[in-house]
C-alpha positions in Angstrom: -6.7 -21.2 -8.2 -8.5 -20.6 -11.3 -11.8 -23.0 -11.6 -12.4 -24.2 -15.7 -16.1 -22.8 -16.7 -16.2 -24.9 -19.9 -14.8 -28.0 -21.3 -14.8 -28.1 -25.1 -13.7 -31.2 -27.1 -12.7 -30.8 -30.6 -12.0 -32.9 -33.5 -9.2 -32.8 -36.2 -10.7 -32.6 -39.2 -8.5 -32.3 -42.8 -6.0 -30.5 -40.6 -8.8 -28.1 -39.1 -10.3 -28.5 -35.1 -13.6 -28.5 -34.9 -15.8 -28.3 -31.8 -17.8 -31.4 -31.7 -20.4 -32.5 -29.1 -18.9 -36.3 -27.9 -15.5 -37.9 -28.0 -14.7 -40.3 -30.4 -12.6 -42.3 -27.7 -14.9 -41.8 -25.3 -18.4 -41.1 -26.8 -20.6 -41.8 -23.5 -18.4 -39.4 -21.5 -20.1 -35.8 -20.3 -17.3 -33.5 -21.4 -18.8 -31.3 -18.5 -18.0 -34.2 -15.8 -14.1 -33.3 -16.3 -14.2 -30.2 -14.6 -14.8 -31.6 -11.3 -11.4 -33.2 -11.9 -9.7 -30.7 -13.5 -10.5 -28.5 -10.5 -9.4 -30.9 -8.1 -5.7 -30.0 -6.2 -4.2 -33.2 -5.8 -3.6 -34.6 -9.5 -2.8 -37.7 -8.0 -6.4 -38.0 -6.5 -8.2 -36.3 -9.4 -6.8 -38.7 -12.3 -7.8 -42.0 -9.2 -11.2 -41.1 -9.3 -11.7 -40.2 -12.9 -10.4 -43.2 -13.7 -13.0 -44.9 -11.2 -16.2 -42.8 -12.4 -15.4 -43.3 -16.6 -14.8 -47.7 -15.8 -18.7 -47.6 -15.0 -19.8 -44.9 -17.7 -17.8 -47.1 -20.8 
């Protein structure tokens, strides 16, 4: 299995994606903090404690 390097979020603007440095939805989130999840095998498990970590970061 292939483990992400990166995690880029990106914004619509005027019909154009541009890379920007925070979400709008979630702006205290660590883009970077995703990959521990993404990586994770179980899905199940992975989305259970991202849900967990991002209730104390928002």
């Amino acid at each position: 299995m292939l483990k992400p390097q990166r995690v880029s979020v990106k914004h619509d603007y005027l019909g154009e994606y541009e890379e920007v440095n925070q979400s709008g939805f979630f702006p205290g989130l660590d883009p970077n903090l995703l990959l521990q999840y993404i990586a994770m095998p179980d899905q199940y498990d992975a989305v259970q404690e991202f849900e967990r970590v991002i209730r104390h970061i928002n």
